[in-house]
C-alpha positions as CSV (number, residue, x, y, z in Angstrom):
1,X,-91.4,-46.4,-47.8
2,X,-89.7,-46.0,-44.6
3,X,-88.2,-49.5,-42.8
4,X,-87.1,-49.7,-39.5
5,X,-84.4,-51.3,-38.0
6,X,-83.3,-52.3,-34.5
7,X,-80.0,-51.9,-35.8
8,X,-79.3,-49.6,-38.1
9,X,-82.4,-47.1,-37.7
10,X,-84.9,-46.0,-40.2
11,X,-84.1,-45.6,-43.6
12,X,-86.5,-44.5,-46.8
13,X,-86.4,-47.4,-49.3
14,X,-87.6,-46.5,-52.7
15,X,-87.8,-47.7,-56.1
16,X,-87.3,-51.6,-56.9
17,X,-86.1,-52.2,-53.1
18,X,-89.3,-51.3,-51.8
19,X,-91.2,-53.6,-54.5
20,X,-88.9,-56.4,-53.6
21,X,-89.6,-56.0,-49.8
22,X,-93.3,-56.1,-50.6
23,X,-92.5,-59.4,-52.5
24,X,-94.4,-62.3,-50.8
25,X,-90.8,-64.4,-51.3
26,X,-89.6,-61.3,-49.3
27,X,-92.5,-61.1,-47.2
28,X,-92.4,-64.8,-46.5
29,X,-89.9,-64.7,-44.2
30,X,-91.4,-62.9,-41.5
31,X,-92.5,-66.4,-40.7
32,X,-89.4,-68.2,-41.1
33,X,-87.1,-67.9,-37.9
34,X,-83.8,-67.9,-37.9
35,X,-82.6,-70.3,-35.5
36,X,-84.5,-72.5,-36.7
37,X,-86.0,-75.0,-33.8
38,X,-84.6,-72.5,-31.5
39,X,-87.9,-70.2,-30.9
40,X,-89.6,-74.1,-30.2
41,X,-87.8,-74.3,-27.2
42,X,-87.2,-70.7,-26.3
43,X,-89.7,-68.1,-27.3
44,X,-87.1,-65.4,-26.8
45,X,-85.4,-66.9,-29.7
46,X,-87.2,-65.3,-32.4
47,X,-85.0,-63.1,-34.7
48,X,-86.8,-63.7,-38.3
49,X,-85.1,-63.9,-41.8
50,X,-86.7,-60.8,-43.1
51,X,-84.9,-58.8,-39.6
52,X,-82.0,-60.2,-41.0
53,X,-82.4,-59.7,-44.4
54,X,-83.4,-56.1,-44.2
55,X,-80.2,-55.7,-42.1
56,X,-78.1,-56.8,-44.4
57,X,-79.0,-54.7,-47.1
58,X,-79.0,-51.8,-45.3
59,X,-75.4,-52.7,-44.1
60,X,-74.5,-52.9,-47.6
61,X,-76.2,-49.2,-48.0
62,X,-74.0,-47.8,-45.0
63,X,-70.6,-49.2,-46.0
64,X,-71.6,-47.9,-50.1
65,X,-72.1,-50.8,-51.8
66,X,-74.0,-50.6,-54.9
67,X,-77.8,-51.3,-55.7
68,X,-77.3,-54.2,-57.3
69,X,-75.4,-55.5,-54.2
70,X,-78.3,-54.2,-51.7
71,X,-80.7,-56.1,-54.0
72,X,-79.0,-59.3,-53.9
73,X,-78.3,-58.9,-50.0
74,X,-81.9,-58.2,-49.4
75,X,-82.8,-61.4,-51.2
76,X,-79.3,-63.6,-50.3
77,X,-81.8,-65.7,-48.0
78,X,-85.3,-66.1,-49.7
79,X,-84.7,-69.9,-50.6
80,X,-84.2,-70.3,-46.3
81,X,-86.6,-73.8,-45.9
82,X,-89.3,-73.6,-43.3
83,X,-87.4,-73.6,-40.3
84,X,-83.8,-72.6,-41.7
85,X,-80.9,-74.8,-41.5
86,X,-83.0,-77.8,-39.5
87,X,-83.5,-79.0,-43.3
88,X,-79.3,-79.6,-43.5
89,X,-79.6,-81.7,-40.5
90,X,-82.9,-83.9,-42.1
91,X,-81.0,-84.4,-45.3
92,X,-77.5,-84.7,-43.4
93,X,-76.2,-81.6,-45.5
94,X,-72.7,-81.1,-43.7
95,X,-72.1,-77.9,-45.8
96,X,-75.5,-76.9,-44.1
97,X,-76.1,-74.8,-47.7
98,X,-79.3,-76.4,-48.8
99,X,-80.4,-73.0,-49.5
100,X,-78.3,-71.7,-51.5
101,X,-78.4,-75.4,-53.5
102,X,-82.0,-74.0,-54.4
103,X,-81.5,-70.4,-54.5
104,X,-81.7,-69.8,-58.5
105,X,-84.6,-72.3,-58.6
106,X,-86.8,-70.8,-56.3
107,X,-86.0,-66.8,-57.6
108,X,-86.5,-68.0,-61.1
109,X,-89.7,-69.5,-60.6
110,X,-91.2,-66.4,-58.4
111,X,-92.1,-62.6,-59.3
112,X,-88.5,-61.5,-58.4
113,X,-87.5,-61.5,-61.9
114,X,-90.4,-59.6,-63.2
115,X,-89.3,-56.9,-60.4
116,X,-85.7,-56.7,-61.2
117,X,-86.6,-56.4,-65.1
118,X,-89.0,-53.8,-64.6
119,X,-86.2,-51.5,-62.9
120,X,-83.7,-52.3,-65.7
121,X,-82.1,-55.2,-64.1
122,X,-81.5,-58.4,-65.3
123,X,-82.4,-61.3,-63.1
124,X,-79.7,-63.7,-64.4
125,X,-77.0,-60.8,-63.5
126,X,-77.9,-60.6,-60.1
127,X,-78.0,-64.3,-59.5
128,X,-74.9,-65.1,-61.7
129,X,-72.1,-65.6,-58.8
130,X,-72.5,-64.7,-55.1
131,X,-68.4,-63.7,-55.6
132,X,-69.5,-60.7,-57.3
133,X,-70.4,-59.4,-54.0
134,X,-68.0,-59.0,-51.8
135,X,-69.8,-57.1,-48.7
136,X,-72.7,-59.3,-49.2
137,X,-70.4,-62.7,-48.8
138,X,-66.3,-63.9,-48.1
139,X,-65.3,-67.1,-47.0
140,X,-64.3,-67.2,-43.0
141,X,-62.7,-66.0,-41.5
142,X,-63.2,-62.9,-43.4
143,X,-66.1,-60.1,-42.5
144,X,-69.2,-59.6,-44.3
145,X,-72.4,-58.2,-44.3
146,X,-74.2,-61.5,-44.1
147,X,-72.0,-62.6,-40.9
148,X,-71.4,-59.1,-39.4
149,X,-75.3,-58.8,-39.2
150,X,-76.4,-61.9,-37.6
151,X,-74.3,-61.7,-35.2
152,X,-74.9,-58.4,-34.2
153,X,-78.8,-58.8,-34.9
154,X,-78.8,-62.0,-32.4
155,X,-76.6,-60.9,-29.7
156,X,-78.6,-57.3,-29.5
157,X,-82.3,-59.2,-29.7
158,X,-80.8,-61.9,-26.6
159,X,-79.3,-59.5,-24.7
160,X,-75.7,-59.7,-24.3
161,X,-74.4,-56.4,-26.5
162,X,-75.5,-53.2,-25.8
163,X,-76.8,-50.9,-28.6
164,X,-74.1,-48.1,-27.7
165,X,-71.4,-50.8,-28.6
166,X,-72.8,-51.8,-31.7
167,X,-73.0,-48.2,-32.8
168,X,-69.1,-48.2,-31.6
169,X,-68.1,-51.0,-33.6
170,X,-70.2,-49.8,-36.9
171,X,-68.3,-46.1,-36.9
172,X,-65.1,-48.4,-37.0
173,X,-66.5,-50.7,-39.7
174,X,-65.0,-49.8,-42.9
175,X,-64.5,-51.1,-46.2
176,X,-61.6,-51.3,-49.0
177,X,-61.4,-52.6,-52.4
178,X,-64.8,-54.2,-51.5
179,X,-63.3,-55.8,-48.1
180,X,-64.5,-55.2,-44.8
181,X,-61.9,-54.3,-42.1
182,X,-62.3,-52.6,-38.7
183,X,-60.3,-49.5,-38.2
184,X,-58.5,-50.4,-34.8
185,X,-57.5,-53.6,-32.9
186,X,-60.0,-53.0,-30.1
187,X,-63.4,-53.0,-32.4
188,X,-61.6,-55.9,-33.8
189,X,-61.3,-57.7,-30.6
190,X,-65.0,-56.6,-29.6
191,X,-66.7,-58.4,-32.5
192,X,-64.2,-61.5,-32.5
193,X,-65.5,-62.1,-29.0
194,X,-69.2,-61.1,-30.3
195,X,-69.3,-63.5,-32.7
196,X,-67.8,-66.6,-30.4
197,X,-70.7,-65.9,-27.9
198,X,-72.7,-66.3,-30.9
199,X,-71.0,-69.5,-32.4
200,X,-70.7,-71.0,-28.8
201,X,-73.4,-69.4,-26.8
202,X,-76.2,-69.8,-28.8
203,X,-75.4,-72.2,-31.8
204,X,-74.0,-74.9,-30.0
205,X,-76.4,-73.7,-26.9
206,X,-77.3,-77.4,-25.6
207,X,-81.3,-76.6,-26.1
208,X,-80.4,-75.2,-29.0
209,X,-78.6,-78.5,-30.2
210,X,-81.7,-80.5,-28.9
211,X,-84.3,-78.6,-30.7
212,X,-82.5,-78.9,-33.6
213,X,-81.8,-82.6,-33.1
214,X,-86.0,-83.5,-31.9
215,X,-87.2,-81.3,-35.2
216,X,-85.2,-82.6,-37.5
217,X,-86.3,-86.0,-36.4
218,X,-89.8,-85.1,-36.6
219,X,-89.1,-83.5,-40.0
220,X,-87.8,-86.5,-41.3
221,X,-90.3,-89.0,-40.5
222,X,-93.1,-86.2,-41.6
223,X,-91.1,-86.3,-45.0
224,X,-90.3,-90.5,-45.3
225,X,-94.3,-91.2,-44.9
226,X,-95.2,-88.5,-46.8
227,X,-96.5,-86.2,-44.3
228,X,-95.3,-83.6,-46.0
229,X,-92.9,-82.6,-49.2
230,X,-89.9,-80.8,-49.8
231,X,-92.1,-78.3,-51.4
232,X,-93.8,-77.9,-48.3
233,X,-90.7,-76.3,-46.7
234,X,-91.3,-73.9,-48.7
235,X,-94.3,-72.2,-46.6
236,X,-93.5,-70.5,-43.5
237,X,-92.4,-71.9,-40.2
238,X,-95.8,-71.7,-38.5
239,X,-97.7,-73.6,-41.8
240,X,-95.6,-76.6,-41.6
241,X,-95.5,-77.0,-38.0
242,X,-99.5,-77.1,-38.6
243,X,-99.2,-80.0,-40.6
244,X,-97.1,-82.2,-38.4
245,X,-99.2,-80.9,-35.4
246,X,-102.5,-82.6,-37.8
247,X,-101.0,-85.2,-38.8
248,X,-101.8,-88.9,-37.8
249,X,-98.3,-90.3,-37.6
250,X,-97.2,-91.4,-33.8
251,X,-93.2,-90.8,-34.7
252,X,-93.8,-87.0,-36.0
253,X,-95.3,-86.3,-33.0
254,X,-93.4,-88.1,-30.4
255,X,-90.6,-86.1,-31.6
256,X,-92.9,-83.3,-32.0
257,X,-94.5,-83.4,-28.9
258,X,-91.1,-82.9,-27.1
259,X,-90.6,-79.1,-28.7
260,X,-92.0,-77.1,-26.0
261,X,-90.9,-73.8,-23.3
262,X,-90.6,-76.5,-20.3
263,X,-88.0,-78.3,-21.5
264,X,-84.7,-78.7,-19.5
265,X,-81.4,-79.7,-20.7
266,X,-77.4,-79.0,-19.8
267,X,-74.2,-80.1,-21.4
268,X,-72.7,-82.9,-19.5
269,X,-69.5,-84.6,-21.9
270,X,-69.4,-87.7,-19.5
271,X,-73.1,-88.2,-19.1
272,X,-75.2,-87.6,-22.3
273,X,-78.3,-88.3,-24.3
274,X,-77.4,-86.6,-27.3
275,X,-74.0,-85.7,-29.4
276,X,-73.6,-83.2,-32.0
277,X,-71.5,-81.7,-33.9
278,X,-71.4,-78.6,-36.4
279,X,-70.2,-76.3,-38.5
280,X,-66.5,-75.0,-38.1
281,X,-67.4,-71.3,-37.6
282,X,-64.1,-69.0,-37.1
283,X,-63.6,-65.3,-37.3
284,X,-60.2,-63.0,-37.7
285,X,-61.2,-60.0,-39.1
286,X,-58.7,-57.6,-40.9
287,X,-57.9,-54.2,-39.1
288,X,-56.0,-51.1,-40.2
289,X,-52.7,-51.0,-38.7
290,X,-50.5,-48.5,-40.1
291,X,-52.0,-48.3,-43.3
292,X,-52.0,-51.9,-43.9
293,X,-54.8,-54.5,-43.7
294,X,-53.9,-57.1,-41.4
295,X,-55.2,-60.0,-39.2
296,X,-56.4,-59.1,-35.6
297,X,-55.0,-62.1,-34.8
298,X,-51.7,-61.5,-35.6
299,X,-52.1,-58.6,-33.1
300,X,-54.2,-59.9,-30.1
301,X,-52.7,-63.5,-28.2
302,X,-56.7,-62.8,-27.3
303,X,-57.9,-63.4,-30.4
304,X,-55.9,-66.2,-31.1
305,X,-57.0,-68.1,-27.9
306,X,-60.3,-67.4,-28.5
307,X,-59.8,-68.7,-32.3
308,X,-58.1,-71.8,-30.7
309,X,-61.1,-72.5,-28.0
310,X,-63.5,-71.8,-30.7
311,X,-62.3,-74.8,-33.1
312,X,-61.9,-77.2,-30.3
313,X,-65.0,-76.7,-29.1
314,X,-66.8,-77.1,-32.8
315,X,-64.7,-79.9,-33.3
316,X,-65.7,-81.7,-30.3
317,X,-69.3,-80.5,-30.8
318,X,-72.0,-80.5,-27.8
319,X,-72.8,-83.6,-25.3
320,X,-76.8,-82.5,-24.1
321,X,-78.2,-84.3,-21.5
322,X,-82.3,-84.6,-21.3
323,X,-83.3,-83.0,-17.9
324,X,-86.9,-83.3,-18.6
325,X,-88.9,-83.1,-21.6
């Protein structure tokens, strides 16, 4: 089969790839998005898990990583909750990593075993130890497939990188001893600022904060009166938000009933409504310099500002003041 990607092109997928992409766990996340509340609010917002999941896997393919590693990055988010990481914020989850709490569980217990086995894998291989794949996942502030992708994937789809700069930056994107490094200080810089506009400009987005906050709410009360199960989440986005819709419960839909496109919001620190705070999300990615791997920011008083304005910022978190609902 041939996929096609807004990022990366069209590639031909064969063999237990193109069995696992025809999974329904696979297929099931065409209908999970992935910012979550985000495409509730704003319907431009509405990058899925399966565009990012196919991304990463090809990445994977274009820097050489093995099968086994494009398998597990094709399937690295299939235990993503009806509406991605709102679930963290329902159970209070500061790690925000419900998903991969359940990850084993919910591949076990589907036809993704079956697949792998079929094509000589075994299952409990692939699922052993997400450190066994080091383009697939590193711990910030390091690059990866996983992080390199969604960023690039969201910024593209909302419109603040161009598609000629993304091409630039992937011809500099290279890898070593299973790390990801950028060949020169300026790509570096490119995607450090990238990936803040992500991280500030749309994470912490103050609609983006509120949607999150108002769903989770609604999620919550749908959940204590038994509206709907944990098992539930796992259907897509567009199922569950049918059951709150039909449900009779006046709190699930007064929070519901205040996710819509009208909605106006800005970030005011001295006058608020709501307070949030997230993740720490930081990036210094390692660049060649002189035939050794180093920190851009040991390089770039850019980067290093940048760094410092992003953890401020995430460690004050966002003040959103209701406009009108």
């Amino acid at each position: 089969m041939l996929v096609t990607d807004q990022i990366y092109g069209t590639v031909r997928v064969e063999g237990v790839l193109e069995e696992l992409i025809n999974s329904s766990l696979v297929q099931r996340l065409k209908g999970i998005y992935q910012g979550g509340a985000s495409v509730l609010v704003n319907d431009s917002w509405n990058v899925t898990r399966y565009d990012h999941s196919i991304g990463v896997m090809l990445l994977i393919r274009r820097l050489g990583g093995s099968l086994e590693e494009q398998i597990a990055g094709l399937l690295h988010d299939v235990s993503h909750t009806a509406f991605s990481h709102v679930i963290d914020f329902v159970i209070d989850n500061k790690e925000e990593d419900y998903h991969e709490e359940i990850y084993e569980h919910i591949i076990q217990h589907s036809e993704i075993p079956e697949i792998v086995e079929k094509h000589g894998f075994k299952a409990s291989d692939l699922l052993r130890n997400v450190d066994q794949w080091p383009l697939l996942e590193q711990p910030a502030p390091d690059l990866c497939a996983d992080r390199v992708d969604y960023t690039l994937r969201d910024m593209y789809q909302y419109g603040h990188i161009e598609k000629e700069e993304i091409n630039t930056f992937l011809s500099n994107l290279q890898c070593f001893n299973g790390k990801m490094y950028v060949a020169n200080a300026e790509s570096a810089e490119w995607f450090v600022e990238v990936y803040y506009k992500e991280v500030i400009d749309f994470f912490m987005h103050p609609l983006n904060i509120f949607g999150y906050d108002r769903l989770a709410r609604a999620l919550k009360a749908a959940l204590d009166k038994g509206v709907i199960t944990l098992n539930d989440l796992q259907k897509t986005d567009r199922e569950v938000l049918g059951q709150l819709q039909s449900c009779h419960n006046d709190e699930v839909h007064k929070w519901l009933g205040q996710l819509h496109q009208s909605v106006s919001v800005i970030e005011n620190a001295q006058d608020y409504d709501l307070h949030r705070k997230g993740k720490v999300r930081l990036i210094d990615p390692l660049f060649m310099s002189q035939g050794s791997l180093i920190r851009i920011s040991g390089q770039s008083d850019k980067v290093k500002r940048m760094g410092q304005e992003a953890y401020e910022k995430a460690k004050k978190g966002s003040y959103v003041k209701i406009v009108n609902v």
